[in-house]
PDB file of N, CA, C and O in Angstrom:
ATOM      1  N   UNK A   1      58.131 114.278  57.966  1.00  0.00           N
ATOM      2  CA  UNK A   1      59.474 114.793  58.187  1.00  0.00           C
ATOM      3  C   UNK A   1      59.417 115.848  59.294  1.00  0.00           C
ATOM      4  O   UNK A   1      58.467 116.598  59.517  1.00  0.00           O
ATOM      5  N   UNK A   2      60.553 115.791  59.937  1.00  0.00           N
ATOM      6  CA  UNK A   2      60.606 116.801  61.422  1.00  0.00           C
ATOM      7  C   UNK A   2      60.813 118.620  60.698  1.00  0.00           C
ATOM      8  O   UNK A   2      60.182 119.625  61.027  1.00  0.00           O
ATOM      9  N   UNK A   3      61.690 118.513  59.871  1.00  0.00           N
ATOM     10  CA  UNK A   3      61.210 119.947  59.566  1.00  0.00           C
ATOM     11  C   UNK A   3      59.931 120.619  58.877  1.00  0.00           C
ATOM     12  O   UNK A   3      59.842 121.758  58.419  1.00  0.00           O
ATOM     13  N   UNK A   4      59.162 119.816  58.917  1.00  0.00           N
ATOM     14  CA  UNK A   4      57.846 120.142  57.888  1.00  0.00           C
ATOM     15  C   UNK A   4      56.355 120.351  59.357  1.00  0.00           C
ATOM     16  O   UNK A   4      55.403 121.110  59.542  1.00  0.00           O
ATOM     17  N   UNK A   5      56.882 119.349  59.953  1.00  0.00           N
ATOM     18  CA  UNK A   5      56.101 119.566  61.439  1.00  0.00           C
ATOM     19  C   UNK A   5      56.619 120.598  62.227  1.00  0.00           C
ATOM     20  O   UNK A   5      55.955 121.059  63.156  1.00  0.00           O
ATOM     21  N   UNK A   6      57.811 121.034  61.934  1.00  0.00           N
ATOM     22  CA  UNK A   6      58.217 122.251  62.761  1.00  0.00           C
ATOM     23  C   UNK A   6      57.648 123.694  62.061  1.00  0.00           C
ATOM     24  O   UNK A   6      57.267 124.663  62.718  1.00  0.00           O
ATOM     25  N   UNK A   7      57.672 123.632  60.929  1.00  0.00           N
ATOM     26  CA  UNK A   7      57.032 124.737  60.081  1.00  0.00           C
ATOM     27  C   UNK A   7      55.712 124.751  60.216  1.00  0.00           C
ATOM     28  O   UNK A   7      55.201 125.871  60.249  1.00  0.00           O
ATOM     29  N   UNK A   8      54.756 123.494  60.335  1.00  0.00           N
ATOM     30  CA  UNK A   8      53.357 123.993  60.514  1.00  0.00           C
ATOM     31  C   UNK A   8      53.581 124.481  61.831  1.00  0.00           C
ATOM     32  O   UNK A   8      53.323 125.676  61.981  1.00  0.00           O
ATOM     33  N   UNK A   9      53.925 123.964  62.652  1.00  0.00           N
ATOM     34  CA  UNK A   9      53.665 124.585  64.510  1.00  0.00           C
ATOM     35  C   UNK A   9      54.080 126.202  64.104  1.00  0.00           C
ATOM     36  O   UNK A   9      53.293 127.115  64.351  1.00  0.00           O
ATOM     37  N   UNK A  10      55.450 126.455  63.434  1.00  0.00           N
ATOM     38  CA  UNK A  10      55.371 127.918  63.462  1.00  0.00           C
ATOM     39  C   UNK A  10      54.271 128.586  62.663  1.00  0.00           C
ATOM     40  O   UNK A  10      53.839 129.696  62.977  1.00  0.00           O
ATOM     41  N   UNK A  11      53.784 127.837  61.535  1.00  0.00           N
ATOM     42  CA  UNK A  11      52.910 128.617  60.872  1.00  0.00           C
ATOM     43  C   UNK A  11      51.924 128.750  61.865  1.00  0.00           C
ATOM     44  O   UNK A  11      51.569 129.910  62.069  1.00  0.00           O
ATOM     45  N   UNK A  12      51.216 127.590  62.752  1.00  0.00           N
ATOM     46  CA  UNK A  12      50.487 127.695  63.705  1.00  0.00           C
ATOM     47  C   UNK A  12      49.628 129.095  65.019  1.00  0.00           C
ATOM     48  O   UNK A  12      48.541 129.504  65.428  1.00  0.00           O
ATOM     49  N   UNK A  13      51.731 129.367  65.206  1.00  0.00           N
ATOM     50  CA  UNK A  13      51.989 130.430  65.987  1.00  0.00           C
ATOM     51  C   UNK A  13      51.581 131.816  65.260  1.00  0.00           C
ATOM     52  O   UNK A  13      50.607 132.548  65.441  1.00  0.00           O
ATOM     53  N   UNK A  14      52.825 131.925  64.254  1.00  0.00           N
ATOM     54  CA  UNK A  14      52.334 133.231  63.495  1.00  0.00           C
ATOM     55  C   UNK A  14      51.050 133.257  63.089  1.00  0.00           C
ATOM     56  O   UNK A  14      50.433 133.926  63.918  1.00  0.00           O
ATOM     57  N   UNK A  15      50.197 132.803  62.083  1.00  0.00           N
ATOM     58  CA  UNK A  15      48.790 132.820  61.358  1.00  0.00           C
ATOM     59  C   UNK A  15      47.993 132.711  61.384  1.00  0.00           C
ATOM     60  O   UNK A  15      47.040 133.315  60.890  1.00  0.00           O
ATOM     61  N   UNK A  16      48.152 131.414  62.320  1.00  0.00           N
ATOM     62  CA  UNK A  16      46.534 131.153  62.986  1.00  0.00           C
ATOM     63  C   UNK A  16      46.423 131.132  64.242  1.00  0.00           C
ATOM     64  O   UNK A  16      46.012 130.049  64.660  1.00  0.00           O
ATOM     65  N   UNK A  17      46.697 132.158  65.276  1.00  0.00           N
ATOM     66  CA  UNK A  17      46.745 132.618  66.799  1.00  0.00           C
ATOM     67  C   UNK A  17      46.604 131.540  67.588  1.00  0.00           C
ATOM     68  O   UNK A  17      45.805 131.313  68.497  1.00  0.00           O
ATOM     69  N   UNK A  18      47.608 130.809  67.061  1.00  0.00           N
ATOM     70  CA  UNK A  18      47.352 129.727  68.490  1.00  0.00           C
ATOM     71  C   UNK A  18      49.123 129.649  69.423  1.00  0.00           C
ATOM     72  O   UNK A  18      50.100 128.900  69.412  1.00  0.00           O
ATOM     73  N   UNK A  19      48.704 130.895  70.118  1.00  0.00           N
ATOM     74  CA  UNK A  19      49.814 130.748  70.927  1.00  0.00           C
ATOM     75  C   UNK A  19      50.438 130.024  71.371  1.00  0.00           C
ATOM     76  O   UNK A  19      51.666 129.969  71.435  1.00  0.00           O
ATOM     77  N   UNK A  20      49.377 129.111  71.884  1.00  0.00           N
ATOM     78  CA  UNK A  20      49.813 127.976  72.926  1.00  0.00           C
ATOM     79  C   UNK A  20      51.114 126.982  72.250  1.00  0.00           C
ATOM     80  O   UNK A  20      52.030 126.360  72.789  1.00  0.00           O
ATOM     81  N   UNK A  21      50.686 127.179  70.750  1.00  0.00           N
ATOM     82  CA  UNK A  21      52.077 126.207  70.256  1.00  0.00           C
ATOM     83  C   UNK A  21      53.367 126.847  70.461  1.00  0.00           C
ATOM     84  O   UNK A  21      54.369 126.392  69.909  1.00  0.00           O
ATOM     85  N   UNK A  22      53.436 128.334  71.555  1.00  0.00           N
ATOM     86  CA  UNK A  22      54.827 128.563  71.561  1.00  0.00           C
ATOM     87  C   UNK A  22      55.781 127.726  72.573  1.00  0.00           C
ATOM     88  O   UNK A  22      57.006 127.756  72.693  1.00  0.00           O
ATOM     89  N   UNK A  23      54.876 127.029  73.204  1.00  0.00           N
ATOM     90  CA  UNK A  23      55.591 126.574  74.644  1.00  0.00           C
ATOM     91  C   UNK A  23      56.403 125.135  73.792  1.00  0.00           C
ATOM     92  O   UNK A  23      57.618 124.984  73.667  1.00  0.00           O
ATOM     93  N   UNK A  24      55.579 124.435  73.414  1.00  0.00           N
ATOM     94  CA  UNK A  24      56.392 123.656  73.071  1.00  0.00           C
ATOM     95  C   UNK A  24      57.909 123.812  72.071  1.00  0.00           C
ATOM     96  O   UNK A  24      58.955 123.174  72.188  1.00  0.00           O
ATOM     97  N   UNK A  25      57.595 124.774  71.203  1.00  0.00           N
ATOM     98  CA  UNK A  25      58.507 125.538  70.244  1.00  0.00           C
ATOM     99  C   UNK A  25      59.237 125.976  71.000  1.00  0.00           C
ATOM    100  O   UNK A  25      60.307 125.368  71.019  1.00  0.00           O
ATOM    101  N   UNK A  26      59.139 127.060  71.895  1.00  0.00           N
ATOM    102  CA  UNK A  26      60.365 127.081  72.776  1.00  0.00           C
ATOM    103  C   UNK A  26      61.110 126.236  73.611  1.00  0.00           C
ATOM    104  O   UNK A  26      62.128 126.775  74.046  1.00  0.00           O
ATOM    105  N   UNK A  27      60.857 124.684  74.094  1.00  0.00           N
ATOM    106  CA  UNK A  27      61.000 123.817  74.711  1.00  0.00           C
ATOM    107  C   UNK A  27      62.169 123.363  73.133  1.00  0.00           C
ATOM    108  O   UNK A  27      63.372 123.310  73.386  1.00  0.00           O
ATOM    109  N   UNK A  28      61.926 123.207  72.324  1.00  0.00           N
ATOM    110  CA  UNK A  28      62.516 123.014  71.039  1.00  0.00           C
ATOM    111  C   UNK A  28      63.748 123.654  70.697  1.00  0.00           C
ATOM    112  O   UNK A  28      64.770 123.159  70.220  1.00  0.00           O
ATOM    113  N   UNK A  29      63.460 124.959  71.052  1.00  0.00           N
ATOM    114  CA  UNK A  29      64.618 126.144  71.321  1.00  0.00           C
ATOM    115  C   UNK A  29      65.387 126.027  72.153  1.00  0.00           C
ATOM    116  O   UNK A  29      66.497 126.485  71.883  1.00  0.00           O
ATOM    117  N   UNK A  30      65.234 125.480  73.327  1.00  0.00           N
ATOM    118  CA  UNK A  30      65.995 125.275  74.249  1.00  0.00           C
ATOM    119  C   UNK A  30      66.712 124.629  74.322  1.00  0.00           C
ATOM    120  O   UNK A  30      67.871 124.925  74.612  1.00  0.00           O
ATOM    121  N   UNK A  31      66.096 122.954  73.972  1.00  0.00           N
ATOM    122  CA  UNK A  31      67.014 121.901  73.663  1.00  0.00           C
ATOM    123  C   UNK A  31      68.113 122.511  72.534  1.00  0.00           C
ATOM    124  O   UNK A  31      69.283 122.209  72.769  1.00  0.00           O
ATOM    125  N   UNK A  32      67.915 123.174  71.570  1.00  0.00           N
ATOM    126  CA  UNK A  32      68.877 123.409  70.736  1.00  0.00           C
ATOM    127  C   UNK A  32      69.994 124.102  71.320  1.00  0.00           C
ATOM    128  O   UNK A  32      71.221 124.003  71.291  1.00  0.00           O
ATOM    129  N   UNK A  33      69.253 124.734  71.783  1.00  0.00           N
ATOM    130  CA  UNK A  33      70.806 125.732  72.446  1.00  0.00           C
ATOM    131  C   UNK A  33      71.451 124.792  73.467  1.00  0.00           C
ATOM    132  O   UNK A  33      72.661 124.990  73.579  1.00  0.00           O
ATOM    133  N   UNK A  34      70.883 123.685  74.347  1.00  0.00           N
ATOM    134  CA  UNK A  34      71.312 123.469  75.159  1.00  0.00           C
ATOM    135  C   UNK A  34      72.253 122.566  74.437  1.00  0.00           C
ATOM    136  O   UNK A  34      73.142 122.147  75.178  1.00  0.00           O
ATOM    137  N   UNK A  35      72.327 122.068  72.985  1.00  0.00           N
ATOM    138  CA  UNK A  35      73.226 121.273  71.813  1.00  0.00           C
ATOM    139  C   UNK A  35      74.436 122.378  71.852  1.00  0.00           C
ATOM    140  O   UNK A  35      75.537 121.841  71.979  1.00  0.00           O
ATOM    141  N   UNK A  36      74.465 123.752  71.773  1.00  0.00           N
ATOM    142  CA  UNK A  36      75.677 124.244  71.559  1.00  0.00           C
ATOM    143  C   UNK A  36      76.346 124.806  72.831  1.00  0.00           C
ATOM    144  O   UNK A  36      76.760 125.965  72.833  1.00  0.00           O
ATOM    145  N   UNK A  37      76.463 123.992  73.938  1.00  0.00           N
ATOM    146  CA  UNK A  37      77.314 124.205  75.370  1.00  0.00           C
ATOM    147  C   UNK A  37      78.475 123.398  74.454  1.00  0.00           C
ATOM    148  O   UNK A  37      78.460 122.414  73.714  1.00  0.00           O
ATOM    149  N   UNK A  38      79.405 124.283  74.876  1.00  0.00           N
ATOM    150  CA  UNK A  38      80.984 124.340  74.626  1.00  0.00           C
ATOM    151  C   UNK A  38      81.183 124.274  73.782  1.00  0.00           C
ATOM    152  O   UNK A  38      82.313 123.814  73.615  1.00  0.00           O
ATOM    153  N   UNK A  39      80.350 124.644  72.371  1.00  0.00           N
ATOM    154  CA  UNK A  39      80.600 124.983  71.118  1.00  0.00           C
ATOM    155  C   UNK A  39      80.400 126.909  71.021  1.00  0.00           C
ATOM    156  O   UNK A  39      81.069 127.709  70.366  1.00  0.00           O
ATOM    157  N   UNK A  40      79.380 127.123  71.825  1.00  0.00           N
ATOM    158  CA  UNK A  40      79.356 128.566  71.512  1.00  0.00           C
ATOM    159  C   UNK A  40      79.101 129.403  73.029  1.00  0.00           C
ATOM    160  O   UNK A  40      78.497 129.031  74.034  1.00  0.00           O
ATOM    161  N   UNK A  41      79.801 130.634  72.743  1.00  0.00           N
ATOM    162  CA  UNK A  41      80.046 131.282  73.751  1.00  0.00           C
ATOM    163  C   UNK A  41      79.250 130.589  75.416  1.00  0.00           C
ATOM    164  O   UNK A  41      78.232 129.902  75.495  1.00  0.00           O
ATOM    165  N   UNK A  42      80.159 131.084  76.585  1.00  0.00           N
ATOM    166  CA  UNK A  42      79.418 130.691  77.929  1.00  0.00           C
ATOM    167  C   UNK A  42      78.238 131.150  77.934  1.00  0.00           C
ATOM    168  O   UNK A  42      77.351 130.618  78.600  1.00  0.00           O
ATOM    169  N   UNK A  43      78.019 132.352  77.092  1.00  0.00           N
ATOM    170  CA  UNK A  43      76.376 133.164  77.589  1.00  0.00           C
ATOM    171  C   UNK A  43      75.973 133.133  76.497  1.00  0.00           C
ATOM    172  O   UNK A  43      76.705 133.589  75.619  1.00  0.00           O
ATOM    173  N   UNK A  44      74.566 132.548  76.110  1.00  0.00           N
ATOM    174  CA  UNK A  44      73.771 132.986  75.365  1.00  0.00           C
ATOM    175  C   UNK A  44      72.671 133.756  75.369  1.00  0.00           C
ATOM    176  O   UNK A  44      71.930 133.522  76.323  1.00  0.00           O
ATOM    177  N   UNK A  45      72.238 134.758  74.486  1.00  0.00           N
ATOM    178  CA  UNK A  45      71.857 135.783  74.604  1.00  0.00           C
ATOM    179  C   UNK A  45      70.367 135.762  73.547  1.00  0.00           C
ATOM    180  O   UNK A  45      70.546 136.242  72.428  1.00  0.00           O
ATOM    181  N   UNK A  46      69.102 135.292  73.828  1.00  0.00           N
ATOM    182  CA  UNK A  46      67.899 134.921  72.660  1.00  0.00           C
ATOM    183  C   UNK A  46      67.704 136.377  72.495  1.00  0.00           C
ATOM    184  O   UNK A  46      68.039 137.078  73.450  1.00  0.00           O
ATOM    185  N   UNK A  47      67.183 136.990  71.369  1.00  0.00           N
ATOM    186  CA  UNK A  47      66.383 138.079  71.188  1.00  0.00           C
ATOM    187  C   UNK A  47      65.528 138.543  70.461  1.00  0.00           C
ATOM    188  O   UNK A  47      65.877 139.044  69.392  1.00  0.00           O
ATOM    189  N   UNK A  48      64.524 138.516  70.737  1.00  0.00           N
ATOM    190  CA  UNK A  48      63.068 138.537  69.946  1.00  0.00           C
ATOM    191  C   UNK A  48      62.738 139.334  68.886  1.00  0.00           C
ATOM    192  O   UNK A  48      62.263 140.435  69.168  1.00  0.00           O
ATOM    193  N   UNK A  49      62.850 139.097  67.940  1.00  0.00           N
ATOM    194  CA  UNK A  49      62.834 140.286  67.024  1.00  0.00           C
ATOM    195  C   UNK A  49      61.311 141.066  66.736  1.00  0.00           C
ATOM    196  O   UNK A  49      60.178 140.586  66.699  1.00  0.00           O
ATOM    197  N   UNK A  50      61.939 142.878  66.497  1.00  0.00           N
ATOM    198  CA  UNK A  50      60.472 143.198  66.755  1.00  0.00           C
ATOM    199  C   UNK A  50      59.525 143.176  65.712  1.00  0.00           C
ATOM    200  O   UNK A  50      59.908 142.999  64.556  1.00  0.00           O
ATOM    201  N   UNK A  51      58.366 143.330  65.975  1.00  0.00           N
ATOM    202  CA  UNK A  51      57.474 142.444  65.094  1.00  0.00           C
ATOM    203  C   UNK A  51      56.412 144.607  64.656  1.00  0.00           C
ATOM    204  O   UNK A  51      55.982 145.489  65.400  1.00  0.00           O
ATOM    205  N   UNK A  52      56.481 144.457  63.287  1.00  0.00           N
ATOM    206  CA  UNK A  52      55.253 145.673  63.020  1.00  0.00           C
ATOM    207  C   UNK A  52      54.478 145.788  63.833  1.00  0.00           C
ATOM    208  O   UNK A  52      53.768 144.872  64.247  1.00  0.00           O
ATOM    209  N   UNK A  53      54.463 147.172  64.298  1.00  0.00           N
ATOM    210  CA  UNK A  53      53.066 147.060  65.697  1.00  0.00           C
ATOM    211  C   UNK A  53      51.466 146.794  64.841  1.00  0.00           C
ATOM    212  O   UNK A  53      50.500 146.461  65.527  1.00  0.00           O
ATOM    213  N   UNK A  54      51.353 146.927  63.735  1.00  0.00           N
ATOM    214  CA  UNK A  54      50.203 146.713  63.343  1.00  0.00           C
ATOM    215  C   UNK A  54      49.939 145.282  63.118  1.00  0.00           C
ATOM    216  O   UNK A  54      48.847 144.714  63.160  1.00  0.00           O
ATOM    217  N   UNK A  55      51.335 144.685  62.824  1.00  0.00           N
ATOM    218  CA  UNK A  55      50.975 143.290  63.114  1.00  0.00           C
ATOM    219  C   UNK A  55      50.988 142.781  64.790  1.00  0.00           C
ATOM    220  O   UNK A  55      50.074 142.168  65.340  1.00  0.00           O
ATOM    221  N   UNK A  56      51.768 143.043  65.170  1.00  0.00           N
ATOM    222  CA  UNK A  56      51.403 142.860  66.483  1.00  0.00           C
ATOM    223  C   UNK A  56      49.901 143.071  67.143  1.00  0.00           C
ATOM    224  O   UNK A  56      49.498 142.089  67.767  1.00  0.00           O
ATOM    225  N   UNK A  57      49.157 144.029  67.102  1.00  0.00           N
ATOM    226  CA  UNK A  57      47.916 144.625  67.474  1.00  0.00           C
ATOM    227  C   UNK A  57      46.900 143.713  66.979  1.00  0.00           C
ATOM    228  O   UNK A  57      45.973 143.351  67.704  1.00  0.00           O
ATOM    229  N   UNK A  58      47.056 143.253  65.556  1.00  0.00           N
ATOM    230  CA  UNK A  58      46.216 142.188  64.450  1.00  0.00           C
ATOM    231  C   UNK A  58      46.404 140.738  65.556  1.00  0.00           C
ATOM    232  O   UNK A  58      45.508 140.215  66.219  1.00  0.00           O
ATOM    233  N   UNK A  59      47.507 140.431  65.498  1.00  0.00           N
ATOM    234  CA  UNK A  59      47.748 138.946  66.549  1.00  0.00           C
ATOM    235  C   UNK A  59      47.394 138.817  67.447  1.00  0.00           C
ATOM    236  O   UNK A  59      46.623 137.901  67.735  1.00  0.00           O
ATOM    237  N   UNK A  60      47.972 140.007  68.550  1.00  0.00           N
ATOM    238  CA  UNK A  60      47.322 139.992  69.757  1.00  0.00           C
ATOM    239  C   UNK A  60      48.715 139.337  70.588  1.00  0.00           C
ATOM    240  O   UNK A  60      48.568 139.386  71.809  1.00  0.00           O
ATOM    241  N   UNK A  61      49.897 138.797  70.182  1.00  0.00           N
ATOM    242  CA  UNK A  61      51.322 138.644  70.400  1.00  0.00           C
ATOM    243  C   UNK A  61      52.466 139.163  69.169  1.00  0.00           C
ATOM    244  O   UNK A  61      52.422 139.611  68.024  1.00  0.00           O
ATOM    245  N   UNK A  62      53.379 138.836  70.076  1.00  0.00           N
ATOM    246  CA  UNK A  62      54.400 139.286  69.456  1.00  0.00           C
ATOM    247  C   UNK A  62      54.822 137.082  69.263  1.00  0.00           C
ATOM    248  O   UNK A  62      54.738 136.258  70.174  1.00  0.00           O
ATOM    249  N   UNK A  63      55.159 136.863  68.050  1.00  0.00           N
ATOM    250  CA  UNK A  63      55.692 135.337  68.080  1.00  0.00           C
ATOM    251  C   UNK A  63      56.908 135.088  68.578  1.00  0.00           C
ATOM    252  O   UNK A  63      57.214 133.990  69.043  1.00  0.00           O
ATOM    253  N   UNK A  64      57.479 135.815  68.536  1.00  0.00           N
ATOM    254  CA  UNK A  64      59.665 135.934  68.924  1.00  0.00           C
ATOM    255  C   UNK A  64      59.538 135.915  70.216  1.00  0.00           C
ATOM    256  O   UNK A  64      60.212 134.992  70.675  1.00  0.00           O
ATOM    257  N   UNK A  65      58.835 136.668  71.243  1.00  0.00           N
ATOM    258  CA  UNK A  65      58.523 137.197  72.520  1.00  0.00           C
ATOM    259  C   UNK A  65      58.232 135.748  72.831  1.00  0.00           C
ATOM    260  O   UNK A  65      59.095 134.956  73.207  1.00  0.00           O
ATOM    261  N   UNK A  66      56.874 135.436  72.636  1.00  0.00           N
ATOM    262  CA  UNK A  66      56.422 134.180  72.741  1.00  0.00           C
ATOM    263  C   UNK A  66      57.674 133.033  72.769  1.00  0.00           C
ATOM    264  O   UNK A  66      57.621 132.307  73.762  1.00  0.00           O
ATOM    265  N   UNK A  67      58.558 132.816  72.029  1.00  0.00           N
ATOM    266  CA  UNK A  67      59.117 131.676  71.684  1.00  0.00           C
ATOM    267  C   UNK A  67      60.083 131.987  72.417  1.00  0.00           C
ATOM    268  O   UNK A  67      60.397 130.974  73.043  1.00  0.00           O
ATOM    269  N   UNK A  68      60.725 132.827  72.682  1.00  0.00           N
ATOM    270  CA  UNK A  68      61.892 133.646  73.263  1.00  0.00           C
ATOM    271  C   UNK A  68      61.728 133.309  75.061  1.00  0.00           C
ATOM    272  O   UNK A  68      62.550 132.677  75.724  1.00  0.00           O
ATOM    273  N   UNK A  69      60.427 133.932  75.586  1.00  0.00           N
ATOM    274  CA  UNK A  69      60.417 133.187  77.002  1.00  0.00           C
ATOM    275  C   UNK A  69      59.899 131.948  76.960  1.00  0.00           C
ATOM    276  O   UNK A  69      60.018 131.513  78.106  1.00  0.00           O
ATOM    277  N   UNK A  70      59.406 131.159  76.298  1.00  0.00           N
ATOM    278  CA  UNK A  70      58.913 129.896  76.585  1.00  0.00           C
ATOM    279  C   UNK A  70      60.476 128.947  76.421  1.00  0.00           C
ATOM    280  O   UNK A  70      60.714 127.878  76.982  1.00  0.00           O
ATOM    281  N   UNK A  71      61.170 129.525  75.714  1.00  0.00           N
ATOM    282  CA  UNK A  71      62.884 128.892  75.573  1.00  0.00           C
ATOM    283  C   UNK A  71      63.448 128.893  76.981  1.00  0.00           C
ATOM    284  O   UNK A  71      64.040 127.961  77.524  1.00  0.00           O
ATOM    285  N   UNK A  72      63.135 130.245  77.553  1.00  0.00           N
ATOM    286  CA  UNK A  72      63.936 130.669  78.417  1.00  0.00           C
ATOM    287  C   UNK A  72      63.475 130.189  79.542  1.00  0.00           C
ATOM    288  O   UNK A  72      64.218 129.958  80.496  1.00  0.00           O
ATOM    289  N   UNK A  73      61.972 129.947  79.560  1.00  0.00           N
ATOM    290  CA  UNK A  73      61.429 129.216  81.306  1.00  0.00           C
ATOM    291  C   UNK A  73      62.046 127.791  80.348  1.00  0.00           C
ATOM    292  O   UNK A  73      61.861 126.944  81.222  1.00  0.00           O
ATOM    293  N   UNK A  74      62.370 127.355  79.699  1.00  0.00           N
ATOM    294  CA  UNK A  74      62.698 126.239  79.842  1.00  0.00           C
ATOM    295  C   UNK A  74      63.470 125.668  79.879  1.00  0.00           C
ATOM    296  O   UNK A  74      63.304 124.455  79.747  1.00  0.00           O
ATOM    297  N   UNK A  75      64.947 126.282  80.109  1.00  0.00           N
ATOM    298  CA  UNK A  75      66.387 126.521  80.413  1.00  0.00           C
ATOM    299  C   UNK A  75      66.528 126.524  81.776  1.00  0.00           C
ATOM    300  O   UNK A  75      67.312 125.705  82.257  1.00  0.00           O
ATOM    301  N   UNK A  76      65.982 127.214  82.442  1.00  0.00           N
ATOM    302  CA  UNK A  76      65.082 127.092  83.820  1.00  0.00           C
ATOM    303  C   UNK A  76      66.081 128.910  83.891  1.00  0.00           C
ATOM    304  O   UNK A  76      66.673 129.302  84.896  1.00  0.00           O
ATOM    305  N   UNK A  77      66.017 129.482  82.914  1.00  0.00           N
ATOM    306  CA  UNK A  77      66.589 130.798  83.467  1.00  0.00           C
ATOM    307  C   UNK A  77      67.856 130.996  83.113  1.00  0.00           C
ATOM    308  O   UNK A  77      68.525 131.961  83.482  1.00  0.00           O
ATOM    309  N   UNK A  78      68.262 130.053  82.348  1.00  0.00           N
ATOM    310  CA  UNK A  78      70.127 129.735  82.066  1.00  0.00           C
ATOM    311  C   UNK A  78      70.384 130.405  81.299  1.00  0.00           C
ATOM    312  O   UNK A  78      71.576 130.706  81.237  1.00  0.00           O
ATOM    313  N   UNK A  79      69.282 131.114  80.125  1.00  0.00           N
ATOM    314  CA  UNK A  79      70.238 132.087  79.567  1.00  0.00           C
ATOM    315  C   UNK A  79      69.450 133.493  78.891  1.00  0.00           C
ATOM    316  O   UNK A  79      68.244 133.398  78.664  1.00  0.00           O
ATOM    317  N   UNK A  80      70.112 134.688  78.603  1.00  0.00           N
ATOM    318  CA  UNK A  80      69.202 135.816  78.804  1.00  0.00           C
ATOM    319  C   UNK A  80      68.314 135.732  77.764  1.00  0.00           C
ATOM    320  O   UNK A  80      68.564 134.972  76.828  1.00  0.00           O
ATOM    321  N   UNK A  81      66.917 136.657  77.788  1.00  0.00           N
ATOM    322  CA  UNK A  81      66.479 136.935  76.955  1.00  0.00           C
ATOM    323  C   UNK A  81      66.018 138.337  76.687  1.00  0.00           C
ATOM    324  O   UNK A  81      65.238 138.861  77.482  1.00  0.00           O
ATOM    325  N   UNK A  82      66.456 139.004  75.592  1.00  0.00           N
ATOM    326  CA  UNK A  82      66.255 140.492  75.112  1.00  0.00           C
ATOM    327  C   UNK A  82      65.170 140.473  74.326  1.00  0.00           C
ATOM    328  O   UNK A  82      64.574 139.543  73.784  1.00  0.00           O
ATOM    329  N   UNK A  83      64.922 142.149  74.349  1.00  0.00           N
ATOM    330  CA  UNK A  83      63.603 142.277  72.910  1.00  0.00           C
ATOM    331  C   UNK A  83      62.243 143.312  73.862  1.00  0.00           C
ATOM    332  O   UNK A  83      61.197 143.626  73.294  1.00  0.00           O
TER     333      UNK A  83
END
């Protein structure tokens, strides 16, 4: 099932430091948003939520950050990202 493969990739990201699964996850993100043109506002606005610096420091990323620009290079820039 597609939501059960989407949960390991995030578990992926968060738990077991494999960053690299953010690119595709954000490629994922993107397409979604790019589903709500002319359903939700002209500007969309991603924003990474902040993550405990002690967890952060433990990871070595922030996962939101991660997923947040890999969305956003893949929009090609179309929409902001905060955080």
């Amino acid at each position: 099932m597609y939501a059960d493969e989407l949960r390991e990739m995030v578990h992926l990201v968060k738990y077991e430091r494999m960053s690299s699964v953010a690119g595709p996850l954000g490629v994922m993100l993107a397409r979604a948003m790019e589903t709500l043109r002319g359903v939700a506002a002209e500007e969309l606005l991603v924003v990474a939520v902040p993550l405990y610096p002690a967890k952060e420091r433990q990871r070595g990323y922030n996962q939101a950050v991660l997923l947040a620009d890999a969305g956003w290079r893949s929009c090609g820039g179309a929409i902001r990202v905060g955080g």
